[in-house]
N, C-alpha and C positions, 0 to 999 in steps of 0.2 A: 363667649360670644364671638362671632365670626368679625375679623377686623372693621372689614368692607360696613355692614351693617351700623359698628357700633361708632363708627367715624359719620355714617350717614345722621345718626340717633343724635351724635353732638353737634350738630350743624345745627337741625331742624329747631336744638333746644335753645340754640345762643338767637332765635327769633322773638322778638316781643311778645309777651306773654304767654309761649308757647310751654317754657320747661323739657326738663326731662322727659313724666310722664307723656306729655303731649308729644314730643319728639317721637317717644317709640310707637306713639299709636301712630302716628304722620307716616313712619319708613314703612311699619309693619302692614300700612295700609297699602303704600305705593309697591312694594317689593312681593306681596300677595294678591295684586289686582290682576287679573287676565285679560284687562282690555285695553292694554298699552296707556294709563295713564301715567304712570310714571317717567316714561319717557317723552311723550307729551309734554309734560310740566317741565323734564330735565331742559327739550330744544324750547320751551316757550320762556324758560328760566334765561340761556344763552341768548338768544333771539334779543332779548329786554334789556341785557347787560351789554350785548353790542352798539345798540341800535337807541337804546333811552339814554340824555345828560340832561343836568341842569341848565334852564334857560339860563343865555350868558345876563341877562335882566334882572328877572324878578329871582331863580332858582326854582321854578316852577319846574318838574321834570316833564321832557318833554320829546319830539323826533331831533337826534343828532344829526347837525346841518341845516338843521331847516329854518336858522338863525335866531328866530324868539318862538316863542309859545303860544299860543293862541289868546291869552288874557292883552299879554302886549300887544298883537298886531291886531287886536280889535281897537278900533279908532272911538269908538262907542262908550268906550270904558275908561277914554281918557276923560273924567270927570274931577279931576284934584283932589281927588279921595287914593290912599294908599293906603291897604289894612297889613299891618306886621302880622306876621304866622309862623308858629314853629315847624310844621311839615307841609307837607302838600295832602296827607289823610285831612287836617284841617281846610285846606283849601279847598275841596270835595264835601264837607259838610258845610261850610259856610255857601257852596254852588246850590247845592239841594236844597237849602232851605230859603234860597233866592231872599235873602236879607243882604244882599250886599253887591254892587255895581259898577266898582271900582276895578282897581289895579292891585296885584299881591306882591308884598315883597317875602320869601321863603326865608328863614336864617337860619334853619336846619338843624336847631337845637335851644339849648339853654346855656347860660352860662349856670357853672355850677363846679364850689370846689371842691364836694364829693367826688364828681366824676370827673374833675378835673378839665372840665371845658369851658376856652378862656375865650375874649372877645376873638382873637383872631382865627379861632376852630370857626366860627359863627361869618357867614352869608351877610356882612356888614358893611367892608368897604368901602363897596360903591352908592352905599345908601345916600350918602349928603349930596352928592353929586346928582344922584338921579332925581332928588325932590327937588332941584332946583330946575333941572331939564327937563322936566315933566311938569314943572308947574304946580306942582302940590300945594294942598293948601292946608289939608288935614291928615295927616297921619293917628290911624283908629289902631289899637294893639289889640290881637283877639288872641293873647297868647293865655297859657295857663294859669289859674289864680293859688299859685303857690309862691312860695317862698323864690326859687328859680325863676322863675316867669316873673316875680315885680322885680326879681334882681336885675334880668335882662331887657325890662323896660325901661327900670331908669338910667341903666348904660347908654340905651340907643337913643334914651332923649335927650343926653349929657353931649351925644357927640353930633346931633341934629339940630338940639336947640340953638344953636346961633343963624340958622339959616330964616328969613327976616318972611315973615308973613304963615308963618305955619301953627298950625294949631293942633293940638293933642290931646285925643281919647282912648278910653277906655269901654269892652263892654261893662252894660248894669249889674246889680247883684243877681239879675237870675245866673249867673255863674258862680254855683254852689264854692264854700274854700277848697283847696284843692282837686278843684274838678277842671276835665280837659273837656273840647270843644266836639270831640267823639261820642258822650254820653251823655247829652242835650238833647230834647227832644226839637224839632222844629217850632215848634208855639215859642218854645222856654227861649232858644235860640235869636227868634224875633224881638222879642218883649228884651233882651241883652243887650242887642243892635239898635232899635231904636230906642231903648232909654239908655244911650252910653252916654260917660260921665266928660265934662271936660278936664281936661288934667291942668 
């Protein structure tokens, strides 16, 4: 196999969910199209990497420079609600299914000593700090119902819980066991949010 090619195949495959197989069908797609998509994608791929960072805030990605994200500088949203999220594909399903009117904070993972990602890999830091300057009153965790996600819930409420007047939820059981916030339908989503539990 041609190097160029088979360096492109393992790129595409170290993508979530994608694999191998899927890898070679992605190149074999892009490298065989006649109508300049693959290069499209290459400058929209550049273009993304230049120009997108994490809000210095919440970690919501966002325009670099443009100081916070739009959930922050919406004044609307400052409501004392703060939902924990592991990515921002979360942050985008919980927007869609308009169950949620607050403020996000991103952590950008799990803690997990499989993959060896420990509090400080994780979007944490500035978390105590911000629920008290923002006035929070409830921090909701819409992270995954596995093993990882109740590990890295009870870290962030171990090192938030002393901050004085805050309360803490969880979504309901329409959050099948190990299911993420991606393969919820909207209804199921609702009925999560508002029957969350208090912790």
């Amino acid at each position: 196999m041609n190097p160029k090619i088979e360096k492109l195949i393992k790129l595409f495959a170290k993508l979530p969910r994608v694999g191998t197989r899927g890898g070679q069908r992605i190149a074999l797609c892009l490298l065989q199209d006649k109508t300049g998509r693959g290069t499209a994608l290459a400058d929209a791929i550049v273009e993304a990497c230049e120009n997108i960072a994490p809000c210095p805030i919440c970690g919501v990605l966002t325009d670099r420079g443009s100081g916070s994200c739009e959930f922050c500088r919406d004044h609307n949203r400052s409501n004392g609600q703060l939902c924990i999220v592991r990515d921002l594909s979360d942050v985008w399903t919980l927007e869609k299914s308009s169950v949620f009117h607050g403020r996000y904070h991103v952590i950008g993972g799990l803690l997990s000593g499989a993959s060896g990602t420990l509090p400080q890999d994780l979007n944490l830091l500035t978390l105590p700090n911000r629920i008290t300057s923002e006035n929070v009153t409830e921090v909701i965790f819409a992270l995954p119902n596995t093993v990882e996600g109740k590990t890295t819930q009870h870290y962030v409420m171990s090192i938030i819980g002393a901050v004085p007047g805050v309360s803490f939820s969880e979504l309901a059981s329409g959050v099948p066991l190990g299911g993420d916030l991606d393969y919820l339908d909207d209804g199921t989503l609702s009925l999560a949010f508002g029957g969350r539990k208090t912790l």
